[in-house]
N, C-alpha and C positions, 0 to 999 in steps of 0.2 A: 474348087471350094477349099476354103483355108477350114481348120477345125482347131477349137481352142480345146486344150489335153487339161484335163483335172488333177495335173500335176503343177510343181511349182519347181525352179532350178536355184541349186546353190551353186556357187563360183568359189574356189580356193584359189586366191592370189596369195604367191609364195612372198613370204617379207625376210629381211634381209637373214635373220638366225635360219631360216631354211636354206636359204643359198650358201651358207657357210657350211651348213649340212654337206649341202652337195660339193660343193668344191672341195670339201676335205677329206669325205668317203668317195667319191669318184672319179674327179680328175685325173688326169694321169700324170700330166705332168702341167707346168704353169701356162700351155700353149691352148689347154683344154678346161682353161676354168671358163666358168659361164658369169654373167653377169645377172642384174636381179632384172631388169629389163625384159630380159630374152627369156626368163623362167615366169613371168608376168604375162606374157601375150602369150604362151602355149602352155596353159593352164588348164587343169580338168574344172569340168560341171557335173553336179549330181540332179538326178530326179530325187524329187523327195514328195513326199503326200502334200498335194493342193494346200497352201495357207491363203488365207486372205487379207493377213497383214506380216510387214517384213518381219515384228517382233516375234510371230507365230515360228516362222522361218528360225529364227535367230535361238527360239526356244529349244530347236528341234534339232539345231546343229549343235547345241550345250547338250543333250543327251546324247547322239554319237558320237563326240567329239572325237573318242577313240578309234571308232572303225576308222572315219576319214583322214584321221592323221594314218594310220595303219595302208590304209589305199593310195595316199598319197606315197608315204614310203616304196609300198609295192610298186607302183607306176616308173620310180627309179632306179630300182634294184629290188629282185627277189631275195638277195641275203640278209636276212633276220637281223644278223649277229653284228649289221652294220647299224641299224636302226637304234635310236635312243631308247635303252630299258625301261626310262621312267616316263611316262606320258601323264600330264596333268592341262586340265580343262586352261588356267594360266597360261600355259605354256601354247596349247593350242593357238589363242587367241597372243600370244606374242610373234607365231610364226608364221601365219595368215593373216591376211584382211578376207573377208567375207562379203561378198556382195549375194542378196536374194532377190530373186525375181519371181513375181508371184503368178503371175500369168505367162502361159509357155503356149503357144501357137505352131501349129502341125502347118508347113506349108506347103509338102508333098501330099498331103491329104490321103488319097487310100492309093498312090502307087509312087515310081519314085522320079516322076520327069515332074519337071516344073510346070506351073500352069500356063495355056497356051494365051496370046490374047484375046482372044474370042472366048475362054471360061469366063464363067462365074466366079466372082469373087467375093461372094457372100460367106459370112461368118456364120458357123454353126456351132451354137452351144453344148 
């Protein structure tokens, strides 16, 4: 049985002033820069509390903005002292695109193998 989760997922897609982040605090050398592409498809997802419209979504990443810029940071490096001191809500949305998705679907349901073809594939609210 698939189970639909009363959460909703946001998506941080890094745009290019983050990847210059990163190339410029992390690389090591020109052999190890990344491209925006490759920082693009291995992207984090947040849960965030059930909305039912993407602007709900959109509202609610303008009030964290700082943790998940801060999460984001973390996920590349734990040193502080590399991260930008000044974080503003602008800034956030110049260094992301944000995609929300409002419905998030369990498809391991209550264990962790896949369902077999002989399950049920009924949707439970």
């Amino acid at each position: 049985m698939f189970y639909v989760v009363e959460r909703s997922i946001v998506v941080l897609k890094p745009k290019q002033p983050f990847l210059d982040w990163i190339n410029m605090n992390l690389a090591n050398s020109a052999d190890t820069l990344l491209d925006l592409n490759s920082v693009r498809i291995d992207c984090n997802s947040y849960l965030i509390p059930e909305v039912s419209e993407i602007e709900d979504g959109i509202a609610y990443v303008d009030e964290f903005f700082e943790a998940l810029f801060q999460l984001e940071f973390a996920s590349w490096t734990e040193d502080q002292t590399l991260w930008p001191q000044e974080l503003s809500l602008k800034m956030f949305w110049e260094w992301f695109d944000v995609e929300i998705s409002p419905t998030l679907i369990d498809l391991a349901g209550d264990s962790e193998e896949s369902p077999s073809e002989d399950e049920s594939h009924d949707t439970v609210h």
